[in-house]
SEGUZA-223782 format. One record per residue (C-alpha): x, y, z; residue number from 1; residue in one letter. Coordinates in steps of 0.1 Angstrom, whole numbers, plus 2048, in hexadecimal, padded with zeros to 3 digits. Each point is the difference from the previous one (the first is absolute). Example, Ala and Ser with C-alpha at 12.3 -4.5 7.8 and 13.67 -1.06 7.14 Angstrom:
<recs>
{rec {87B 7D3 84E} 1 "A"},
{rec {80E 822 7F9} 2 "S"},
</recs>
This chain:
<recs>
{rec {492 BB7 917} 1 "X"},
{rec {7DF 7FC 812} 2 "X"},
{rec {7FB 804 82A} 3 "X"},
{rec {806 7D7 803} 4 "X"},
{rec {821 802 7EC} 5 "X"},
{rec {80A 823 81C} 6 "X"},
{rec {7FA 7E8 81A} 7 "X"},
{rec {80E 7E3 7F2} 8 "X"},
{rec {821 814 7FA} 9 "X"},
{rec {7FD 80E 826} 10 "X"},
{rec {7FB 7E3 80F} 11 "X"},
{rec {822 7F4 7ED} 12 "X"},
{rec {811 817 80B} 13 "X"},
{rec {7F7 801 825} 14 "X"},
{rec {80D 7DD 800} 15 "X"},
{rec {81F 806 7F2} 16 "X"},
{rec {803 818 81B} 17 "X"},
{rec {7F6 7E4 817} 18 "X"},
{rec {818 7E5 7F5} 19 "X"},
{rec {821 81A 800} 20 "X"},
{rec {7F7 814 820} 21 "X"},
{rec {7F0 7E7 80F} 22 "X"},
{rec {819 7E4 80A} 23 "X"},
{rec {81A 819 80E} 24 "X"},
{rec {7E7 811 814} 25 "X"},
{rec {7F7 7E1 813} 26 "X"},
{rec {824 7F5 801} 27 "X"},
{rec {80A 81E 811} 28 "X"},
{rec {7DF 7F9 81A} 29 "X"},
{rec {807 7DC 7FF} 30 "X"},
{rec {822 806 812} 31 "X"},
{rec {7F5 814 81A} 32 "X"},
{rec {7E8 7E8 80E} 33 "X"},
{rec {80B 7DB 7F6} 34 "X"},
{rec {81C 7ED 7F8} 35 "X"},
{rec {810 7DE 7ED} 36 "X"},
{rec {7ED 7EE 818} 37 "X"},
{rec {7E0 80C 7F5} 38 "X"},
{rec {805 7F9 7DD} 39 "X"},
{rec {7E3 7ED 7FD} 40 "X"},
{rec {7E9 81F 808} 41 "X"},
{rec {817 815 7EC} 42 "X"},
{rec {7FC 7ED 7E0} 43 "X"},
{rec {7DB 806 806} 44 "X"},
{rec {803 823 803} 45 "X"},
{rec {818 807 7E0} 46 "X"},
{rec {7E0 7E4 7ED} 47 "X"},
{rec {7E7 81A 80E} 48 "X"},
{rec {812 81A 7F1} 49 "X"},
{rec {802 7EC 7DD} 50 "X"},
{rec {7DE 7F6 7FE} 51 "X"},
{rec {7F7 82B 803} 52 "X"},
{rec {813 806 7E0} 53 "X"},
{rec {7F3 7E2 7F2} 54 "X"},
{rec {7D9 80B 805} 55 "X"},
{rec {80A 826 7F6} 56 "X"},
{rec {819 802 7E0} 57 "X"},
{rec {7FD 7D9 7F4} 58 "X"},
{rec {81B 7E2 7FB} 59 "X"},
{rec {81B 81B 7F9} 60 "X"},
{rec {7FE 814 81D} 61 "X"},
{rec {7FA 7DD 813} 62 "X"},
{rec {820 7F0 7F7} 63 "X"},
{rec {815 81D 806} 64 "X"},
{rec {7F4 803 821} 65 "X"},
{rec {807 7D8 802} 66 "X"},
{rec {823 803 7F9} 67 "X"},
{rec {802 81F 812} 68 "X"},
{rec {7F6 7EC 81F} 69 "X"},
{rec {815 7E3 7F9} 70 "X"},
{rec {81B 815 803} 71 "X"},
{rec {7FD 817 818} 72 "X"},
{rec {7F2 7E1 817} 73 "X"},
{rec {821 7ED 7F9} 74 "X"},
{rec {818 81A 804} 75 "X"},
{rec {7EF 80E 823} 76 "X"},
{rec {7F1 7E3 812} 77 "X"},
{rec {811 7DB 7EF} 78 "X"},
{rec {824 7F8 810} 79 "X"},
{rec {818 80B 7FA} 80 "X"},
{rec {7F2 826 800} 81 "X"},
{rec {80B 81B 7EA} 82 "X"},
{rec {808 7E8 7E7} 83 "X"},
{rec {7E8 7EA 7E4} 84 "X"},
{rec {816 7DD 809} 85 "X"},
{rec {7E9 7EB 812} 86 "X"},
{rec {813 7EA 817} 87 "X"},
{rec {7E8 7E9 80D} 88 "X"},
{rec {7F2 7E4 7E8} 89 "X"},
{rec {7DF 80C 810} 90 "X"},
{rec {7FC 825 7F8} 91 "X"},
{rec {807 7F7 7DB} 92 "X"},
{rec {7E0 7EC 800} 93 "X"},
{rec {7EB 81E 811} 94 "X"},
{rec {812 816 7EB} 95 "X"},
{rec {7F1 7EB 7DD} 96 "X"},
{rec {7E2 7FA 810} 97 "X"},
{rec {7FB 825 807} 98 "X"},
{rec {809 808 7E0} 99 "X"},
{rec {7E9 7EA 7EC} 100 "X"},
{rec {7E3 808 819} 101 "X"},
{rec {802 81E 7F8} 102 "X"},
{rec {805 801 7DA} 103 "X"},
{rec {7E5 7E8 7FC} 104 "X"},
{rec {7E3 813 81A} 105 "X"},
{rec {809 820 7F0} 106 "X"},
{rec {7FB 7EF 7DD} 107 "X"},
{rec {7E2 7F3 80F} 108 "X"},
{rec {7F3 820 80C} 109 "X"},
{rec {80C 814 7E3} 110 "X"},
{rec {7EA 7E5 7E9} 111 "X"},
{rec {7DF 809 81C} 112 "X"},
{rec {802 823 7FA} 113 "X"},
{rec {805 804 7DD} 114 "X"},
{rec {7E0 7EA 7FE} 115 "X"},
{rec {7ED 815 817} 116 "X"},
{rec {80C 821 7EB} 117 "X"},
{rec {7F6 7EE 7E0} 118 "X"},
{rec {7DD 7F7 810} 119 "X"},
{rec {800 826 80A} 120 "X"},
{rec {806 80C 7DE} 121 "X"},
{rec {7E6 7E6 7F3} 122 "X"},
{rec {7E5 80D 818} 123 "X"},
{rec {80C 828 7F6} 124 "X"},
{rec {7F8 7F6 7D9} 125 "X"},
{rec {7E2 7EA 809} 126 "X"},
{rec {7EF 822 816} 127 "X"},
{rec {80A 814 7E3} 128 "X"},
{rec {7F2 7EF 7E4} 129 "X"},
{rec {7E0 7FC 818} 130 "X"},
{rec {801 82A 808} 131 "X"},
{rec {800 802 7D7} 132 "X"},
{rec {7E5 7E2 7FC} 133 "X"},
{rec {7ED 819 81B} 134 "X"},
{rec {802 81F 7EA} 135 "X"},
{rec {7F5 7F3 7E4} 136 "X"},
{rec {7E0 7EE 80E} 137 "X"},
{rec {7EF 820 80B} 138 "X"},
{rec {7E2 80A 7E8} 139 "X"},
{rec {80C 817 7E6} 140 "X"},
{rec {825 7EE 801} 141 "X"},
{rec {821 80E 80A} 142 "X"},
{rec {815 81B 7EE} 143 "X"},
{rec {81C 7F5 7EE} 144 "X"},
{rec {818 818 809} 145 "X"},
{rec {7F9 7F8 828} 146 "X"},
{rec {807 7DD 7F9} 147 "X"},
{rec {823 80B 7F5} 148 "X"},
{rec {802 816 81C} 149 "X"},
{rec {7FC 7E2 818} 150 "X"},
{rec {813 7E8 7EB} 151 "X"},
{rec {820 81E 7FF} 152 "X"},
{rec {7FF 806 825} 153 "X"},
{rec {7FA 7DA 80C} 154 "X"},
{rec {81C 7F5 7E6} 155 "X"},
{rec {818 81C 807} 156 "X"},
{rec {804 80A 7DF} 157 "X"},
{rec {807 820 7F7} 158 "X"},
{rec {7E3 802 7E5} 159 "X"},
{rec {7E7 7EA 7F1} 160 "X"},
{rec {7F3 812 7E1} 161 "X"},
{rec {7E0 7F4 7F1} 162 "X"},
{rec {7F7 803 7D7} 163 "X"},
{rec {7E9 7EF 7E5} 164 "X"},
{rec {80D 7F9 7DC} 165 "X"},
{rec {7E8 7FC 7E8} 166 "X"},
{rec {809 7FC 7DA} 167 "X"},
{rec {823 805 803} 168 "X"},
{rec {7F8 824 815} 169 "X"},
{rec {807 807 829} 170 "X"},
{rec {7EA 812 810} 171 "X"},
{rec {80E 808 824} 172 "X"},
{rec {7E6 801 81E} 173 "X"},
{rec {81C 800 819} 174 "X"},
{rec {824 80E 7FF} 175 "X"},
{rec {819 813 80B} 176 "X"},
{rec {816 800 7E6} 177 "X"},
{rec {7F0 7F9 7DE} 178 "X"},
{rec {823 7FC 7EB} 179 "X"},
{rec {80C 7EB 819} 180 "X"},
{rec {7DF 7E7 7FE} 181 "X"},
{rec {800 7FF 7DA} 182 "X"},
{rec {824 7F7 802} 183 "X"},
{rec {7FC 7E1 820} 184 "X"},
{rec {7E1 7F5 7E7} 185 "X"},
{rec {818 7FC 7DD} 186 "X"},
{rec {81F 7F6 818} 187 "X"},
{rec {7FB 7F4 821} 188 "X"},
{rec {81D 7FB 813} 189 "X"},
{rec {80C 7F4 824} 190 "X"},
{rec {7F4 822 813} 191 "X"},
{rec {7DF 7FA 7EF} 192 "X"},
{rec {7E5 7E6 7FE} 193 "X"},
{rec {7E0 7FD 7E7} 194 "X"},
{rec {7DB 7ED 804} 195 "X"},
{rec {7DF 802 7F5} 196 "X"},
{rec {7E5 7EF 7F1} 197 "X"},
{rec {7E3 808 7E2} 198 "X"},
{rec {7E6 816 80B} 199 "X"},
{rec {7DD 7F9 7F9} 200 "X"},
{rec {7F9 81D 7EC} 201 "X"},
{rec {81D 7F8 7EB} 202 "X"},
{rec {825 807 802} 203 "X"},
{rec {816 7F5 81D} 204 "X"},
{rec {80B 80E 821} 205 "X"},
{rec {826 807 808} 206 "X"},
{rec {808 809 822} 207 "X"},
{rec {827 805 802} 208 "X"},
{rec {814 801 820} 209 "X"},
{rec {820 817 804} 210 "X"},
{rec {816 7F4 81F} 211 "X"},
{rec {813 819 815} 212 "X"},
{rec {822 810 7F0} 213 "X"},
{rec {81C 7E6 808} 214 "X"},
{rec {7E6 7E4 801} 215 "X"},
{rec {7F2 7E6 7EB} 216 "X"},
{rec {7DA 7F4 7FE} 217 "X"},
{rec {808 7D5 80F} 218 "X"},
{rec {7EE 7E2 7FC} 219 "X"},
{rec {7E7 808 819} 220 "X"},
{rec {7F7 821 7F7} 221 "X"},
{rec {7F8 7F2 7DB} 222 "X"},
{rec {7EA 7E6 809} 223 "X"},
{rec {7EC 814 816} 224 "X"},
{rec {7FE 818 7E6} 225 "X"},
{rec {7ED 7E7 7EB} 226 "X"},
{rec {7EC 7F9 81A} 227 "X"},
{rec {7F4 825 802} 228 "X"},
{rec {800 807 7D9} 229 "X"},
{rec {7DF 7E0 804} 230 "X"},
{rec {7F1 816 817} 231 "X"},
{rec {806 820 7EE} 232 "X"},
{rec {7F5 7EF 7DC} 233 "X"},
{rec {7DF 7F1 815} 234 "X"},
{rec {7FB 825 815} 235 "X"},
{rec {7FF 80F 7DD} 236 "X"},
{rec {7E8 7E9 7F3} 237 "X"},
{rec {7EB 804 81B} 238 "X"},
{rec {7FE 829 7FE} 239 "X"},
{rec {7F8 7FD 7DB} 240 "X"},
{rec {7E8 7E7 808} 241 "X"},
{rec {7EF 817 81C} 242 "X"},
{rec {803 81F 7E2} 243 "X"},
{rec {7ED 7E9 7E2} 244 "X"},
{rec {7E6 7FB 81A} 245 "X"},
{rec {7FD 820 80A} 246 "X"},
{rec {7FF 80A 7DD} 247 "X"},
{rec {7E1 7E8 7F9} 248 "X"},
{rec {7ED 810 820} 249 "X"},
{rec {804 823 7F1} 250 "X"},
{rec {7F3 7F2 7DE} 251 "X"},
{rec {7E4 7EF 810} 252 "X"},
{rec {7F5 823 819} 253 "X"},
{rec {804 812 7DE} 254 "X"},
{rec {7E4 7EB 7ED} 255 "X"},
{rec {7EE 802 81F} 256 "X"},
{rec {802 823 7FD} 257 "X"},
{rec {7F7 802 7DC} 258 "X"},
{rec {7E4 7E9 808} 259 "X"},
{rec {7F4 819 81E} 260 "X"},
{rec {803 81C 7E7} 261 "X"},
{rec {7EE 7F3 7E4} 262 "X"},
{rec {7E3 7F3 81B} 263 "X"},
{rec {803 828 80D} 264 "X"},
{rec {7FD 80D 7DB} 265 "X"},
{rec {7E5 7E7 7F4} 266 "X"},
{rec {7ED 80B 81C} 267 "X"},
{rec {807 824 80D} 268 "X"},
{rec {801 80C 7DB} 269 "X"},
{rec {7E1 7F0 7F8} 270 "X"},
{rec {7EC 810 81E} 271 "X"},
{rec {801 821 7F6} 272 "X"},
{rec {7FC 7FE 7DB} 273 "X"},
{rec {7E2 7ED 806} 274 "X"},
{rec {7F0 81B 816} 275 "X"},
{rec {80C 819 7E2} 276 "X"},
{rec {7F1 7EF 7E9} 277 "X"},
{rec {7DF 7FB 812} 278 "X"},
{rec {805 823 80A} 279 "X"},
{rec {806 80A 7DB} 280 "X"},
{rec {7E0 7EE 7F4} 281 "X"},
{rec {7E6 80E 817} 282 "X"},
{rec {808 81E 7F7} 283 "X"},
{rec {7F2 7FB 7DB} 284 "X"},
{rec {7DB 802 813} 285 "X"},
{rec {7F4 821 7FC} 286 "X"},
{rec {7E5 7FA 81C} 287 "X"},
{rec {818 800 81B} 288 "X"},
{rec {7FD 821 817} 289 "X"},
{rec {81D 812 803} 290 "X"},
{rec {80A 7F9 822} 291 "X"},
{rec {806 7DA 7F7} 292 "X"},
{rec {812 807 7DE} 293 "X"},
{rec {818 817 816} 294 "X"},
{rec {803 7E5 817} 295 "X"},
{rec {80A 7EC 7E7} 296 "X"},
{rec {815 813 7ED} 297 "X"},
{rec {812 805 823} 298 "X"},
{rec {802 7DB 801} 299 "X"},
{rec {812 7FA 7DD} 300 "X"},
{rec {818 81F 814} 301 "X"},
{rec {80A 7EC 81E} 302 "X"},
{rec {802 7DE 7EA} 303 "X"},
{rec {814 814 7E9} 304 "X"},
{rec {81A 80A 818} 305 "X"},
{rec {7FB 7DE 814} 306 "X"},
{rec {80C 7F0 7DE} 307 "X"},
{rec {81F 81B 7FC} 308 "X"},
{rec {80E 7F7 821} 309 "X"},
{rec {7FC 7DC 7F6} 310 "X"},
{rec {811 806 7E2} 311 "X"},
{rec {81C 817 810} 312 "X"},
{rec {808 7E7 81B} 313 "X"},
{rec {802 7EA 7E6} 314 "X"},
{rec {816 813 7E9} 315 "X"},
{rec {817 809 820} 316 "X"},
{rec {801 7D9 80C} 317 "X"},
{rec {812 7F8 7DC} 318 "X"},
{rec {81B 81E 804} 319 "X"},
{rec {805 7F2 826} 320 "X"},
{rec {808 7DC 7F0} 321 "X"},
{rec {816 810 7E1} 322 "X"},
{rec {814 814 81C} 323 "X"},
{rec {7F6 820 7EC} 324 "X"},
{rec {7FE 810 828} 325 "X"},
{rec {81E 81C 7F9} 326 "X"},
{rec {7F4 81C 817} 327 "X"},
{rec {801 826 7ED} 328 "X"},
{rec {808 80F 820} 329 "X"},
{rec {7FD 822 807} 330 "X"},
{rec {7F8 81D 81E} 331 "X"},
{rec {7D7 802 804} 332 "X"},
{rec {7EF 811 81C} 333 "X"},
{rec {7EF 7EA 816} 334 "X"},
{rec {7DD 811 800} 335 "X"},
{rec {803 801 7DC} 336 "X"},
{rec {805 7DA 7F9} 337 "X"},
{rec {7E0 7FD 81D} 338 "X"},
{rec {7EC 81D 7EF} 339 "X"},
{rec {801 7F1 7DF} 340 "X"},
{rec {7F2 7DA 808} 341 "X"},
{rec {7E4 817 816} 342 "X"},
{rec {7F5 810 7E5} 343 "X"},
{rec {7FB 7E6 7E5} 344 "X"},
{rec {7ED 7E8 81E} 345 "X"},
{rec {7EC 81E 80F} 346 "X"},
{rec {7E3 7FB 7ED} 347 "X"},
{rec {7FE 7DC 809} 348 "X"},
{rec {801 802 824} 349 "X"},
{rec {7D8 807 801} 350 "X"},
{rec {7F5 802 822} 351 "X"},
{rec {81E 7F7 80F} 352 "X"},
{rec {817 816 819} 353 "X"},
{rec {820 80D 7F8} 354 "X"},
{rec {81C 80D 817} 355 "X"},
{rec {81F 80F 7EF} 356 "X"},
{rec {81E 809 815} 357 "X"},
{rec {823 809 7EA} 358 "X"},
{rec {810 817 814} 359 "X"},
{rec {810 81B 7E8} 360 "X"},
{rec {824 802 811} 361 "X"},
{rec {803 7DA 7F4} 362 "X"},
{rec {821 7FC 7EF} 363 "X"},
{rec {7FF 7F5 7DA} 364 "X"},
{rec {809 7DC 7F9} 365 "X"},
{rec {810 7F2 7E5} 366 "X"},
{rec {7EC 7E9 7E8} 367 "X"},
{rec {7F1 7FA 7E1} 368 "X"},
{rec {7E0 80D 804} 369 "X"},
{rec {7EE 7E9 7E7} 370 "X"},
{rec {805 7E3 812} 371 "X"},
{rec {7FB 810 822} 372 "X"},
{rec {7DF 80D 7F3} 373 "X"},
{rec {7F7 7DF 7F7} 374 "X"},
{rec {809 7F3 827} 375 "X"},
{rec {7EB 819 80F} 376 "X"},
{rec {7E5 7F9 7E2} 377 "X"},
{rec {800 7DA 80A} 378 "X"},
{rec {800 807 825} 379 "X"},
{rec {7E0 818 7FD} 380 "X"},
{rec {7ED 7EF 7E7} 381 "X"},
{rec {808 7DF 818} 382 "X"},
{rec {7E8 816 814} 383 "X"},
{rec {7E3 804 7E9} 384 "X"},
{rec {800 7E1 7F8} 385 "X"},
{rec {802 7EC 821} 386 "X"},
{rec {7EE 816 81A} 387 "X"},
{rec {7DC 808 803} 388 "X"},
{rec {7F8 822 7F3} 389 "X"},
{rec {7FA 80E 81F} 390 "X"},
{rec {822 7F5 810} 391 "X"},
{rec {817 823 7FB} 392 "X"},
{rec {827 800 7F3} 393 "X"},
{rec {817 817 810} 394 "X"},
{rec {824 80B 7EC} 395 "X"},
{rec {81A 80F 818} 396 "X"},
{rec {828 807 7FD} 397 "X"},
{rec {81C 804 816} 398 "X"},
{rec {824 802 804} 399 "X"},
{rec {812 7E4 809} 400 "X"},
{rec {823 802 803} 401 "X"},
{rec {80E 7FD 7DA} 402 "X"},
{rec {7DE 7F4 7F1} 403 "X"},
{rec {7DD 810 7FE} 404 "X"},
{rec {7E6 7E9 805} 405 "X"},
{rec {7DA 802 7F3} 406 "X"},
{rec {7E7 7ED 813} 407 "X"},
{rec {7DF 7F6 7ED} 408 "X"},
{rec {7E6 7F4 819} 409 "X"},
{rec {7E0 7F9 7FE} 410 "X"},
{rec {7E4 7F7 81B} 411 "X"},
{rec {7F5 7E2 7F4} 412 "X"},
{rec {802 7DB 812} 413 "X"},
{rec {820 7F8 7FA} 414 "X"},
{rec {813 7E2 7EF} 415 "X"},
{rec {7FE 7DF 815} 416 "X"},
{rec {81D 7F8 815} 417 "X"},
{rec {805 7DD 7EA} 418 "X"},
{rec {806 815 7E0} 419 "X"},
{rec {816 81D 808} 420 "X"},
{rec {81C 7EC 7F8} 421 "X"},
{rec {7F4 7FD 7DC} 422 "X"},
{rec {7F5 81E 7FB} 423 "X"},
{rec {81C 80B 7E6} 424 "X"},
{rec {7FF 7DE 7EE} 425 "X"},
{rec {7F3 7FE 7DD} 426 "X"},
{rec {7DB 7F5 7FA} 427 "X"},
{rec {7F9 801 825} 428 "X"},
{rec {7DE 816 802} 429 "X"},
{rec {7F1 80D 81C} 430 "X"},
{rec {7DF 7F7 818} 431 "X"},
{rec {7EC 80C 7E5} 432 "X"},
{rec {80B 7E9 7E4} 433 "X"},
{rec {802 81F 7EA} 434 "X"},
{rec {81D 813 7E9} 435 "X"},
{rec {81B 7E7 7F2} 436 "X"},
{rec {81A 7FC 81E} 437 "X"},
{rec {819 814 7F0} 438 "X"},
{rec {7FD 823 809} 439 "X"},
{rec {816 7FE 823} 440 "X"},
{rec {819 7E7 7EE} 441 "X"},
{rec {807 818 7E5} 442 "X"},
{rec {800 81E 814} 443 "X"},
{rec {819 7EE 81B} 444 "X"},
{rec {81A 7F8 7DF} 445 "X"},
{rec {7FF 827 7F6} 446 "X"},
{rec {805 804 824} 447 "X"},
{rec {81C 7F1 7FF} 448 "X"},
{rec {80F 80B 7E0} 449 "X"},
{rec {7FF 823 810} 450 "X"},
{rec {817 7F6 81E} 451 "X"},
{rec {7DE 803 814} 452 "X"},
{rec {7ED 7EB 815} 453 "X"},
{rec {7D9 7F8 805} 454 "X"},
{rec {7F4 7EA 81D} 455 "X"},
{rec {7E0 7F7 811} 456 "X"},
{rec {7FC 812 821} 457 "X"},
{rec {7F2 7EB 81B} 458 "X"},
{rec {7DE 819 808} 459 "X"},
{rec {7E4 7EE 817} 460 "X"},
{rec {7E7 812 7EE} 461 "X"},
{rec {802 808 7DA} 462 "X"},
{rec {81B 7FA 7E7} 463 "X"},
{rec {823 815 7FC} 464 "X"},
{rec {81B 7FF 7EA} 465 "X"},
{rec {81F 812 805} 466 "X"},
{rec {815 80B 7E0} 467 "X"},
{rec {825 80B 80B} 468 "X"},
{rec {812 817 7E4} 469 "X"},
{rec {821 80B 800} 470 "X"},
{rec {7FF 825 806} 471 "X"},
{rec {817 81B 7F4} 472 "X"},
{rec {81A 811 81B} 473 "X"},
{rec {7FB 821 805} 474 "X"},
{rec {81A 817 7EE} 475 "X"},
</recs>
């Protein structure tokens, strides 16, 4: 039983209420102030009185209260009193004619307002099937089980349940009682009511509605349950719609990927073996003085490791995209993780200043210190690469909170405003149009896969880059 039906049944039952209190109440006023020779306004009181339970509880409740009045108006105020004989030829005529009036306008009335209550309940299922027709219209579609949810509350049912069958099988998206679904789909009954339609991607939808305990699901409740099941059948189709397109516009950003990686390898990969090669060659001339064969043995050096990176980045990108990221976690020192990337980039930094500050009451932190090693790689080589060689690089730690985090700045002129957004996106390369865009991508995944965090700090001079990492408690 919905909210209309509660009223409904109120309403009822207020003019019952009406029509038996209601005549002896103004009988008992009636006497005190008029008489049989006001029975003219009398009969209009005790009609008054009628046409109240007529509008509240219906024809029922109207023509009790009708005869009620004809009654008590008879017996009270039509000669001779205390008695229903009529003794003038007169009264009997007012007496009919009251009666009738009354019978018929509460008939009449009773007729309005069970129009007016059906036009209610019309309007009621009208906003409700627009409220659904409102969910379903937004962009990614509405979710089936909130369509039941406002179909069960706005229907006063006690459940709607919602299911799809495909080749014979039920899978349940909504329910409170499985068993009992399974057994309204095979046997529907009185309490229970079934509707659907075929889905789009194959199979059909079943929503089934369980009234209250005592009730049954009516006429009402079943039709607008049809109504809803089209809206749930085209809500559905429009969510699997919105998930095959989203589907094709992750195929097409992979190829675009895989074209913006082979573009990276064709080119990056080619750079440096060329100057190798070149490299390579001149060396074969025995008239070179030493100091350019050493420079360019050095060369083939820095090309050679240029290339490894490359290759490593590379090699790391295709673990990222197979989800091979499981982290080997374990307790590492802070200065050692920092010590270790210093020492293997040391002899690159040439000219360049360096500032070290790990302070060695730093608690340990709990990673895997390969793929940490590679953040902090990736982060300082970032430098190398990107910053003029007399711009310095500064590596501090500090406690902070539950994490430790390892700044890597560097005094170079910074990353444009319009691209730190992209800064940790795949293939996007800095000023310098140099290295393959993957470094800080990669190194932001293995961030990640260590419950760490690595961010761009906003500097107004310089670069930064803050790398949080769980740390050990104490003890």
């Amino acid at each position: 039983m919905d909210y209309g039906d509660v009223r409904l049944a109120r309403r009822r039952t207020a003019g019952w209420v009406v029509a038996v209190v209601g005549p002896p109440l103004l009988t008992a006023a009636l006497l005190r102030v008029a008489g049989p020779p006001n029975a003219t306004s009398v009969a209009f009181a005790y009609l008054l009185v009628v046409l109240a339970a007529a509008a509240v509880g219906g024809v029922g409740p109207g023509a009790t209260a009708s005869v009620a009045a004809f009654l008590l108006f008879n017996f009270y105020f039509i000669e001779p009193l205390g008695s229903l004989t009529v003794s003038a030829r007169g009264d009997v005529g007012v007496l009919g004619g009251f009666l009738v009036t009354a019978l018929v306008v509460s008939a009449m009335l009773a007729s309005v307002e069970h129009r007016r209550a059906d036009a209610e309940r019309e309007a009621a299922d009208t906003r409700l099937l627009y409220d659904l027709s409102v969910m379903i219209a937004e962009p990614i579609g509405a979710d089936l089980a909130a369509l039941a949810a406002g179909a069960e509350q706005r229907l006063g049912l006690a459940h709607v349940a919602v299911a799809v069958r495909r080749d014979g099988a039920l899978e349940v998206l909504r329910a409170r009682d499985e068993a009992a679904l399974r057994e309204a789909v095979d046997h529907p009954g009185k309490a229970s009511a079934l509707a659907g339609g075929p889905l789009a991607a194959g199979g059909d939808l079943v929503l089934a509605a369980f009234a209250s305990p005592g009730h049954d699901v009516d006429d009402r409740q079943r039709a607008l349950l049809d109504a809803i099941a089209a809206l749930s059948v085209a809500a559905a189709d429009r969510v699997e719609q919105h998930r095959q397109r989203r589907h094709v516009e992750v195929l097409q950003e992979t190829d675009k990927q895989r074209s913006a990686l082979l573009a990276a390898v064709s080119h990056d990969l080619r750079t440096p073996l060329a100057a190798m090669t070149t490299a390579a060659g001149a060396l074969d001339d025995a008239s070179l003085p030493a100091a350019e064969r050493r420079a360019l043995a050095r060369s083939i050096v820095v090309e050679g490791e240029r290339l490894g990176r490359m290759v490593r980045n590379l090699l790391d990108l295709g673990r990222i995209e197979g989800g091979a990221l499981a982290a080997d976690r374990e307790v590492v020192p802070v200065d050692e993780l920092v010590g270790v990337v210093l020492t293997r980039i040391r002899p690159r930094l040439g000219d360049r200043t360096l500032d070290v500050s790990v302070p060695a009451d730093l608690p340990a932190v709990l990673v895997d210190p390969t793929q940490i090693d590679q953040v902090l790689g990736n982060l300082v080589e970032n430098t190398l690469v990107h910053t003029p060689s007399a711009a310095g690089l500064a590596v501090t730690a500090r406690a902070d909170g539950r994490y430790v985090t390892i700044r890597v700045a560097d005094g170079g002129p910074g990353i444009p405003p319009e691209n730190t957004d992209a800064v940790f996106e795949r293939f996007v390369r800095g000023y310098t149009s140099r290295g393959s865009g993957l470094g800080l991508a990669i190194a932001r995944a293995y961030a990640s896969a260590n419950d760490a965090r690595l961010d761009l700090v906003p500097m107004q001079s310089g670069t930064a880059f803050d790398l949080r990492l769980p740390a050990v408690e104490a003890g």
